[in-house]
Z-matrix of the N, CA and C atoms (Angstrom, degrees):
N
C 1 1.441
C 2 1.529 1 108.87
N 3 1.765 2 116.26 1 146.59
C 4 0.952 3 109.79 2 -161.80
C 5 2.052 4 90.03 3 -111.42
N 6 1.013 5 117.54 4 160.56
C 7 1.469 6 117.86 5 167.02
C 8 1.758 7 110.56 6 -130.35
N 9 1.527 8 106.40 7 139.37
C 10 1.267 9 111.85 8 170.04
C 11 1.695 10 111.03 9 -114.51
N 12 1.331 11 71.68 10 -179.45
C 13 1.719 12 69.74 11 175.02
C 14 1.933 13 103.42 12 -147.48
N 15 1.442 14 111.28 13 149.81
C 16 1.419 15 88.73 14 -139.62
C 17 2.468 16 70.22 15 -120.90
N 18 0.891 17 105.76 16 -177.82
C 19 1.748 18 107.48 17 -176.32
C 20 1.609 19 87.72 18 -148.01
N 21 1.420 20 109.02 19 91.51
C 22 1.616 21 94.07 20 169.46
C 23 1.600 22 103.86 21 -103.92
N 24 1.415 23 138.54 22 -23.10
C 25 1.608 24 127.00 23 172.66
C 26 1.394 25 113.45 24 -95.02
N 27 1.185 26 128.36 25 150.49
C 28 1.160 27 141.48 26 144.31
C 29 1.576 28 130.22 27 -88.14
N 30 0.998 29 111.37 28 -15.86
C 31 1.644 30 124.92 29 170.43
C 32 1.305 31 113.60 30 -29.27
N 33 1.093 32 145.81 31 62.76
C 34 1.674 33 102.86 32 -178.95
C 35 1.757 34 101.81 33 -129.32
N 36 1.215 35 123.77 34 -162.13
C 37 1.080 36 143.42 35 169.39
C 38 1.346 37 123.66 36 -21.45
N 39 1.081 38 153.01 37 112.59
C 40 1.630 39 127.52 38 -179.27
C 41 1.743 40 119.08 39 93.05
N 42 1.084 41 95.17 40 -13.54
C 43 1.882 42 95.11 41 169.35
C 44 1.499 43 100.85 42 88.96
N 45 1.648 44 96.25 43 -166.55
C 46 1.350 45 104.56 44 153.93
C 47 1.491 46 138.10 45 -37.01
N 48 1.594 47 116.47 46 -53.97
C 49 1.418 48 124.69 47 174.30
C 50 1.638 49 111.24 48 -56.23
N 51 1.369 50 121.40 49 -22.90
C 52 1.095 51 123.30 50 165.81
C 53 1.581 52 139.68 51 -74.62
N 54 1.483 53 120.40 52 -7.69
C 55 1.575 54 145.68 53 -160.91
C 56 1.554 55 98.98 54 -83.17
N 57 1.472 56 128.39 55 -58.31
C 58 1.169 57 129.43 56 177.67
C 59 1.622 58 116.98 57 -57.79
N 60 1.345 59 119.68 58 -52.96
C 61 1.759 60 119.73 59 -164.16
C 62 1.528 61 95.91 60 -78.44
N 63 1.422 62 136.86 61 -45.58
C 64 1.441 63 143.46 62 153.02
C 65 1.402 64 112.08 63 -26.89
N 66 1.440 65 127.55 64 -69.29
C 67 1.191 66 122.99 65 174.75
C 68 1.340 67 116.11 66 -70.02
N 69 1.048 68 144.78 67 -16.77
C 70 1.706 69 140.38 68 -176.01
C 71 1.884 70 78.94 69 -89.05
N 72 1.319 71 131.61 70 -55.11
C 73 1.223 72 116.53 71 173.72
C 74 1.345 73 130.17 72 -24.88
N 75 1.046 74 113.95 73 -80.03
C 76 1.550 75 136.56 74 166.63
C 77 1.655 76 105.04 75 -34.03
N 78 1.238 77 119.48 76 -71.87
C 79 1.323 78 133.16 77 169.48
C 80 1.505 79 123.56 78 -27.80
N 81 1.094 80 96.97 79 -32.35
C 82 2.059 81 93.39 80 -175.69
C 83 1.493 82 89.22 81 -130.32
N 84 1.147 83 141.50 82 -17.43
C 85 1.828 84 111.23 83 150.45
C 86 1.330 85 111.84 84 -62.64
N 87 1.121 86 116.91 85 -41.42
C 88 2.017 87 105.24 86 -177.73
C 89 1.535 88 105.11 87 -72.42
N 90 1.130 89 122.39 88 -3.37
C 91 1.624 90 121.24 89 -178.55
C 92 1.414 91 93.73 90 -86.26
N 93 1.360 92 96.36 91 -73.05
C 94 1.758 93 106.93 92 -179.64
C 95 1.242 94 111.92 93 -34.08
N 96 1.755 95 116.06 94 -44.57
C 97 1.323 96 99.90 95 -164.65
C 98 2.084 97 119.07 96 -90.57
N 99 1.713 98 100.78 97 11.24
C 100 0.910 99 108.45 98 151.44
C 101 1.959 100 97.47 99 105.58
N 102 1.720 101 114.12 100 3.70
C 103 1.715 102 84.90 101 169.28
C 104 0.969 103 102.87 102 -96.18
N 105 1.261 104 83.06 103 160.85
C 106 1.439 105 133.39 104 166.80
C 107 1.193 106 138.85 105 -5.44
N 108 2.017 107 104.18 106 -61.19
C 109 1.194 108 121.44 107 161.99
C 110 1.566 109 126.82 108 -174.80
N 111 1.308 110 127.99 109 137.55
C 112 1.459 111 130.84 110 -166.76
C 113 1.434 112 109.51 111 -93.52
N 114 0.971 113 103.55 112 141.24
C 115 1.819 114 138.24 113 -157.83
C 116 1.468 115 110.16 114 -122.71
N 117 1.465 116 100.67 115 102.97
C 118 1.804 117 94.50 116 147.37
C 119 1.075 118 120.15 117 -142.50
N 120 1.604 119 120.64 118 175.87
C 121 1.235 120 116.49 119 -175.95
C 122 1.459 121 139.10 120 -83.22
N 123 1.057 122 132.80 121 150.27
C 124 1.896 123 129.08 122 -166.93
C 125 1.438 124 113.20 123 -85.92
N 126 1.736 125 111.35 124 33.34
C 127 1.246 126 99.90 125 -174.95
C 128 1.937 127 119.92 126 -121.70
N 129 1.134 128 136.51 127 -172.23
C 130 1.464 129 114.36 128 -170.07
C 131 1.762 130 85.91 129 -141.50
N 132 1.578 131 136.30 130 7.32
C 133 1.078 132 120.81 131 147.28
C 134 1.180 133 110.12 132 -126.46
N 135 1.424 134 123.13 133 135.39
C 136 1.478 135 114.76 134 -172.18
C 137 1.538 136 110.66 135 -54.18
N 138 1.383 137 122.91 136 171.38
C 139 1.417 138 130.09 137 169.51
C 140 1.241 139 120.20 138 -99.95
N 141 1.701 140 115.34 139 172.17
C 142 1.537 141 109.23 140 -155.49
C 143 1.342 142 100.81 141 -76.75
N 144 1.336 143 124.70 142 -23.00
C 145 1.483 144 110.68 143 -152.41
C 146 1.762 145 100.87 144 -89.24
N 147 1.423 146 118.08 145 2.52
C 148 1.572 147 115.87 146 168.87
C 149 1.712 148 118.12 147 -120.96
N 150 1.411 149 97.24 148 13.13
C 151 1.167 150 122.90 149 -179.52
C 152 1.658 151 148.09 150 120.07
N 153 0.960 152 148.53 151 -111.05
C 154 1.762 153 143.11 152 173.89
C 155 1.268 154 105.41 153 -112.83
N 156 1.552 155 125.18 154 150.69
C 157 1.605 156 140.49 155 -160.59
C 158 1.514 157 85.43 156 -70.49
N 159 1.324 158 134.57 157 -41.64
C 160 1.644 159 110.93 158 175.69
C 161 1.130 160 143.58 159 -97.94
N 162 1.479 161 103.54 160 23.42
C 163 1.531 162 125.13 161 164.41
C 164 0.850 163 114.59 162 -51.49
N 165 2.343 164 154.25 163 134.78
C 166 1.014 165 102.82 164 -158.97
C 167 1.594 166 107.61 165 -90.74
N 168 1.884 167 110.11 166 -160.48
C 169 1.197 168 106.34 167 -164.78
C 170 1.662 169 83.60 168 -163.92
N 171 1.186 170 105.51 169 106.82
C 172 1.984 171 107.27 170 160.47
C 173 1.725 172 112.06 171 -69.30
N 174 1.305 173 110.16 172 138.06
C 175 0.756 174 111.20 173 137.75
C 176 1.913 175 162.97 174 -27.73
N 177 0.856 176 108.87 175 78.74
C 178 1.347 177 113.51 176 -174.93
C 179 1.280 178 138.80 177 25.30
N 180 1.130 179 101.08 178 -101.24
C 181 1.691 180 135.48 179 -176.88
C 182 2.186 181 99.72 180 -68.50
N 183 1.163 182 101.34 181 -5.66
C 184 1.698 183 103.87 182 -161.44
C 185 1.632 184 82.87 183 -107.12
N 186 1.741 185 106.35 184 -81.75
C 187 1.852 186 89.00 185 156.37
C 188 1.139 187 149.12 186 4.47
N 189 1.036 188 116.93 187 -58.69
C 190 1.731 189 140.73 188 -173.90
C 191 1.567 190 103.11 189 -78.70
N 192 1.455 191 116.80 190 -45.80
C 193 1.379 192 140.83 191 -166.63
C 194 1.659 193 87.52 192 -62.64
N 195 0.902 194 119.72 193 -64.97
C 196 1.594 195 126.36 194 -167.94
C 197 1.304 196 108.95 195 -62.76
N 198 1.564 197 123.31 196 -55.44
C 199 1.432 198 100.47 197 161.53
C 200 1.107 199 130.30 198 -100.40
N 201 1.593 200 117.43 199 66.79
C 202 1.382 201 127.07 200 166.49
C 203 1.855 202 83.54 201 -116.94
N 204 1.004 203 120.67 202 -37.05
C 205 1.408 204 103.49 203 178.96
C 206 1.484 205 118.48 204 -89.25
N 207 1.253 206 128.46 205 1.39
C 208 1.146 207 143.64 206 125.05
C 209 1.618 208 139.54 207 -29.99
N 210 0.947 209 107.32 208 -56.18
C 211 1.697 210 130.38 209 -147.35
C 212 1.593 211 104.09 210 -115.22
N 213 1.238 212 128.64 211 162.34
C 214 1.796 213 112.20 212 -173.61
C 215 1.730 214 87.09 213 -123.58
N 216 1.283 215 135.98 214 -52.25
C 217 1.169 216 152.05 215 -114.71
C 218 1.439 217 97.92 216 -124.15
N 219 1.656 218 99.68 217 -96.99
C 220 1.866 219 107.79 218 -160.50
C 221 1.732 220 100.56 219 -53.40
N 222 1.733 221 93.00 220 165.52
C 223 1.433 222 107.32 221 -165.01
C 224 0.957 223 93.96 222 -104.55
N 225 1.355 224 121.11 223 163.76
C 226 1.203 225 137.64 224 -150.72
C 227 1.706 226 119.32 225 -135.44
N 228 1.411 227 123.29 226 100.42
C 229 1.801 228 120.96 227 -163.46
C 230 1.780 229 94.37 228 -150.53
N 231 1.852 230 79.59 229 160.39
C 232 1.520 231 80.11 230 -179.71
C 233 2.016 232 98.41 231 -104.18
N 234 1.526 233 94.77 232 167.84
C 235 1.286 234 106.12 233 169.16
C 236 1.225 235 123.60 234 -107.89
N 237 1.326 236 160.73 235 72.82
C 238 1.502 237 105.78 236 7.33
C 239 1.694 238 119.41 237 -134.94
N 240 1.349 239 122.60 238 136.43
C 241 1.399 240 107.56 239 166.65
C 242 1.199 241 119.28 240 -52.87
N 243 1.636 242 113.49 241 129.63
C 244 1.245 243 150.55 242 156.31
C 245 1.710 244 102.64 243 -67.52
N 246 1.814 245 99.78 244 88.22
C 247 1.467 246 109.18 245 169.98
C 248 1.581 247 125.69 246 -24.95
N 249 1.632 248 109.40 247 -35.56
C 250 1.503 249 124.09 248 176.70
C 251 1.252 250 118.76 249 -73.43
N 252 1.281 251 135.16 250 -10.02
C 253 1.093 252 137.85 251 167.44
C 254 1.690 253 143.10 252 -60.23
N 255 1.073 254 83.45 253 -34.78
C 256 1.671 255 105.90 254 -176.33
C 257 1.362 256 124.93 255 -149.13
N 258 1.463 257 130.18 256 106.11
C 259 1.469 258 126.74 257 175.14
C 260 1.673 259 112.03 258 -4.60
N 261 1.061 260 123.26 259 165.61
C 262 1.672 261 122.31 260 -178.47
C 263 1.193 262 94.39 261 -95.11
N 264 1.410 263 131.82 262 -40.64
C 265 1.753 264 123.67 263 174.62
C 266 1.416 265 131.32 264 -61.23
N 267 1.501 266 87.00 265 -24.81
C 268 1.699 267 91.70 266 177.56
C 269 1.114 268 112.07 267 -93.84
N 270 1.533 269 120.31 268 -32.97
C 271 1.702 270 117.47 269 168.16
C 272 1.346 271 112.36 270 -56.71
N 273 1.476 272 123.78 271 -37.86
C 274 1.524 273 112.66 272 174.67
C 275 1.608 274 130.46 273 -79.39
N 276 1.421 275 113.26 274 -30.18
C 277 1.283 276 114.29 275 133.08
C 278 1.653 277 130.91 276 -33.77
N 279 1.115 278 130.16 277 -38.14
C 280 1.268 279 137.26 278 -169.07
C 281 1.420 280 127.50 279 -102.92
N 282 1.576 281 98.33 280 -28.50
C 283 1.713 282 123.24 281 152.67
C 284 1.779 283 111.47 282 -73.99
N 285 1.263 284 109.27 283 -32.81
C 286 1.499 285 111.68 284 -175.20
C 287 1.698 286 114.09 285 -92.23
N 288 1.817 287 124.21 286 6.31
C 289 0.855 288 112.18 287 -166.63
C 290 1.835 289 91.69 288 -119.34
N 291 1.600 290 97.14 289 -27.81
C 292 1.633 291 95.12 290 174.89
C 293 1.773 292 114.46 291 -67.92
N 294 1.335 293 101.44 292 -27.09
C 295 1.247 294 108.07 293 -169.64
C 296 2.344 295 104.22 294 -75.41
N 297 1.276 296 89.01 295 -42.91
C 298 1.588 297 94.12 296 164.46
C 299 1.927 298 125.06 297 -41.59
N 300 2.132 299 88.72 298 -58.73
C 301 1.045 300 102.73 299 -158.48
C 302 1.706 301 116.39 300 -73.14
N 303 1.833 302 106.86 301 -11.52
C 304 1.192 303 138.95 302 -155.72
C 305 1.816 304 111.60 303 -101.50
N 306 1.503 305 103.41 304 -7.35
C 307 1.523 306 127.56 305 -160.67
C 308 1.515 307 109.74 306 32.89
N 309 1.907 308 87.08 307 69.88
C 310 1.946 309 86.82 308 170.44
C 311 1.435 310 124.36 309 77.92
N 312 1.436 311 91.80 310 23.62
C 313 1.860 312 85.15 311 -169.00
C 314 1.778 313 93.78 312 -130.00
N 315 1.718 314 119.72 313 51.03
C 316 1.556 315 115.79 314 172.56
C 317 1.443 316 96.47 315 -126.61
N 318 1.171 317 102.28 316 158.80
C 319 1.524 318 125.43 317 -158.20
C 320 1.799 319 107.66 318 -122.07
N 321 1.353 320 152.39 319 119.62
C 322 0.913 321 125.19 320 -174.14
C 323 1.425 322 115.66 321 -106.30
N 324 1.608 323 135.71 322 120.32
C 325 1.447 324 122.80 323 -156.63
C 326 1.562 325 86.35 324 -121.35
N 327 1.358 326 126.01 325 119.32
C 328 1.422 327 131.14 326 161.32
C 329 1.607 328 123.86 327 -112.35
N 330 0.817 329 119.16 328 143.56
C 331 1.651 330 127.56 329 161.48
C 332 1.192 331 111.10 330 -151.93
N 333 1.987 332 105.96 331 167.82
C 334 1.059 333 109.07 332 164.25
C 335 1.295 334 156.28 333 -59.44
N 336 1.371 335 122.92 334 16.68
C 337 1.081 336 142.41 335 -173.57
C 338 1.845 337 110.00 336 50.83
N 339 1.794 338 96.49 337 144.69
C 340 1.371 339 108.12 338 -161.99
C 341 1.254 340 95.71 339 -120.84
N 342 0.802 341 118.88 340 -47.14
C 343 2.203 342 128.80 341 -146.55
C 344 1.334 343 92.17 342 -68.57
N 345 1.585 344 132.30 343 96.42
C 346 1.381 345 104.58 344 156.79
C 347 1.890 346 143.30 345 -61.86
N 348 1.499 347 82.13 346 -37.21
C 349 1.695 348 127.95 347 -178.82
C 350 1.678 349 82.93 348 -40.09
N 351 1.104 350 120.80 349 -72.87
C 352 1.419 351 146.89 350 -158.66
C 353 1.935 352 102.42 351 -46.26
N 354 1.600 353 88.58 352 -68.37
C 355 1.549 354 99.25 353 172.57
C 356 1.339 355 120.46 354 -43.75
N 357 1.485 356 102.08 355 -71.67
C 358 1.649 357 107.33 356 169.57
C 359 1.527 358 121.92 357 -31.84
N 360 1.427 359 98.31 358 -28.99
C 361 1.887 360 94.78 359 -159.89
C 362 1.159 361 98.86 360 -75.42
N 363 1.382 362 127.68 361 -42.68
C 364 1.383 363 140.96 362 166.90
C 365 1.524 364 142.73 363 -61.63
N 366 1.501 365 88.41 364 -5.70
C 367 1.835 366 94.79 365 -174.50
C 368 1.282 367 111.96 366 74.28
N 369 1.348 368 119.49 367 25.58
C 370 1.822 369 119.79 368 -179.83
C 371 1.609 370 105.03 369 -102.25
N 372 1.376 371 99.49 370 108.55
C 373 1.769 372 100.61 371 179.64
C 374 1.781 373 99.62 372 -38.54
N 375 1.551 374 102.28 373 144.05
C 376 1.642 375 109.21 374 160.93
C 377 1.215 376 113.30 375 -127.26
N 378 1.286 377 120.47 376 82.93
C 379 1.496 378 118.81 377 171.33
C 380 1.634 379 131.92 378 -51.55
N 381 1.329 380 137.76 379 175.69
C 382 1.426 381 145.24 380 -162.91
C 383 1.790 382 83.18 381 -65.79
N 384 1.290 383 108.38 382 170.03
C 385 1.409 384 122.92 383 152.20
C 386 1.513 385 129.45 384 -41.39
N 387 1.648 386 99.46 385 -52.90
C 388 1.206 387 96.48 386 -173.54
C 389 1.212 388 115.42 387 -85.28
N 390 1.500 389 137.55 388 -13.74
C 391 1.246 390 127.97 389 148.06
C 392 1.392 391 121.04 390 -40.74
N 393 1.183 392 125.99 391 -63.70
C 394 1.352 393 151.35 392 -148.55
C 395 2.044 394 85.12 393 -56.67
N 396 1.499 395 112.73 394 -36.50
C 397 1.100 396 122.41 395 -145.85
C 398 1.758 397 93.89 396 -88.75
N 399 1.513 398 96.92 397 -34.24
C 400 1.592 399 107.17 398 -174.31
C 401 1.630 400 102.70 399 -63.59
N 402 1.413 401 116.47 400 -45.95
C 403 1.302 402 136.36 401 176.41
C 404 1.904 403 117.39 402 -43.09
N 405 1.314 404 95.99 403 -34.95
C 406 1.544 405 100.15 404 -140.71
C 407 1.876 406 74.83 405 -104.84
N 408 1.125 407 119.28 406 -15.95
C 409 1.796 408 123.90 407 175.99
C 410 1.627 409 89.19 408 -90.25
N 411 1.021 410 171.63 409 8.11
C 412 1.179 411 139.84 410 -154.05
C 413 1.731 412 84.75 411 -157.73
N 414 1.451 413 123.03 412 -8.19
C 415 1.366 414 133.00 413 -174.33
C 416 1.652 415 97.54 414 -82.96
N 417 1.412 416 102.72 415 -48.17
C 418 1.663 417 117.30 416 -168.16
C 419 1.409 418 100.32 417 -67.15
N 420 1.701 419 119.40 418 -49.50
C 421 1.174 420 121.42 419 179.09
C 422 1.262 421 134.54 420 -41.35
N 423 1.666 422 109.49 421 -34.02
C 424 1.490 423 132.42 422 168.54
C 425 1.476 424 110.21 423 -77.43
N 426 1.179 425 120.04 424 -54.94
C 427 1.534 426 113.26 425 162.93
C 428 1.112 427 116.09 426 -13.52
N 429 1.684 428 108.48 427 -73.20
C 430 1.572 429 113.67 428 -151.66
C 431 1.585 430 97.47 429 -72.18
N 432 1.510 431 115.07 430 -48.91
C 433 1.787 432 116.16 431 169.30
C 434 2.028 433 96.12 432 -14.95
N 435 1.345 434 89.61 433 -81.91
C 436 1.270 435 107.47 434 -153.44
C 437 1.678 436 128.75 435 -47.10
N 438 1.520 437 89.68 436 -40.77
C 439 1.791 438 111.61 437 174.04
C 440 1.355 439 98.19 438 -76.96
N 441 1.528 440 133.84 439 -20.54
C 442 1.603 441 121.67 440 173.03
C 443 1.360 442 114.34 441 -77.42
N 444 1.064 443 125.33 442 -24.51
C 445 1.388 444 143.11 443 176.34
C 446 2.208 445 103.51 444 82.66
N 447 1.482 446 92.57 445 44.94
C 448 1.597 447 120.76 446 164.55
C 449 1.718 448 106.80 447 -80.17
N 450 1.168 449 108.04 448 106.15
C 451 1.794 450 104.71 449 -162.98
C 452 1.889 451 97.67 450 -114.05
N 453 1.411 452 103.98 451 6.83
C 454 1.623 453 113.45 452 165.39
C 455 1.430 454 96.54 453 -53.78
N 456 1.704 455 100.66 454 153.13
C 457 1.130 456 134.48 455 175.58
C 458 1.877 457 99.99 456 -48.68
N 459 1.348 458 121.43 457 178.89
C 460 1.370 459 105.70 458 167.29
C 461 1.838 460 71.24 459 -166.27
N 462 1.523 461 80.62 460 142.74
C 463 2.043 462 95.98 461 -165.89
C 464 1.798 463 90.97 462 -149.34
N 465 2.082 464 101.48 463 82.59
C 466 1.661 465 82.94 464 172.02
C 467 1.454 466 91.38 465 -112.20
N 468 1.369 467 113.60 466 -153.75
C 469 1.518 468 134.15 467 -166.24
C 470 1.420 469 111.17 468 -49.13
N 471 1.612 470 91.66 469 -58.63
C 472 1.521 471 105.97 470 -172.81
C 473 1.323 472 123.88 471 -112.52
N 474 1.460 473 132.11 472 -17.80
C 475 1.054 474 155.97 473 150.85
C 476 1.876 475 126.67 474 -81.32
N 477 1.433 476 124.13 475 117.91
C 478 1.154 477 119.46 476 163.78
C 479 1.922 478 114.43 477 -123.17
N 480 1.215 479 101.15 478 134.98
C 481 1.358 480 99.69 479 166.45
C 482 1.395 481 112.60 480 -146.92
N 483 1.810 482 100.21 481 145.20
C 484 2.014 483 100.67 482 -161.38
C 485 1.504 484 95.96 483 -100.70
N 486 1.208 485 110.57 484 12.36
C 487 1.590 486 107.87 485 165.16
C 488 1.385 487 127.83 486 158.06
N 489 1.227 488 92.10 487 82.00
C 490 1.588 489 118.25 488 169.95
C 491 1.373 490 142.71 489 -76.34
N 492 1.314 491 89.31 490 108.98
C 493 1.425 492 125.90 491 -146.36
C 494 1.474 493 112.43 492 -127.45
């Protein structure tokens, strides 16, 4: 059995000045202590069930970045990208550079995104479900393009790219 360990608050003790030495904390005892892999979430206002939208909340993919230079071992993914968040080229770029910079240790967690509250707060279009769904099929599609090293054009519904790479 494998164990992760997942970082969904940032709240703690000490404020802001406290988020970095806390998390590199956390980060290399769960390495040291041998799981598996560290977990956080893909979101930029925290959620209700760990508390209020301005509790704080790092960023993702920047997160991860820090303890990949941190950490020797456990792998490193979020729980979960919100397909709406980020172009599909730049999320795979950005999944493919932690995973580089991390020697192989990124995880890629996608969905269709839920949080509207979140979107809205930010100015991030939130389309119907079933978009979100068309999105999050045509997101994966570029993935695999991209991780094959398929540098064809890619022309879907909602997404175009003349060379993805």
């Amino acid at each position: 059995m494998r164990i992760g360990l997942q970082v969904p608050n940032f709240t703690w003790p000490g404020g802001d000045a406290a988020i970095g030495p806390t998390l590199a904390a956390i980060g290399r005892t769960a390495d040291d202590a041998g799981f598996a892999s560290l977990w956080v979430m893909d979101h930029f206002f925290q959620i209700a069930i760990n508390g209020p939208p301005e509790n704080a909340m790092l960023e993702g993919y920047s997160a991860l970045s820090y303890l990949a230079g941190i950490t020797r071992r456990a792998m490193l993914g979020t729980l979960v990208t919100g397909v709406i968040y980020r172009h599909p080229g730049i999320l795979i770029k950005t999944v493919t550079t932690l995973d580089v910079l991390s020697g192989g240790r990124a995880y890629l967690g996608i969905g269709a995104a839920w949080n509207e509250e979140e979107s809205r707060g930010l100015g991030v279009p939130f389309p119907p479900l079933k978009q979100r769904f068309e999105q999050l099929e045509e997101t994966l599609q570029i993935a695999h393009k991209m991780w094959s090293g398929d540098e064809t054009p890619y022309a879907g519904r909602h997404f175009q790219l003349e060379r993805p790479l």
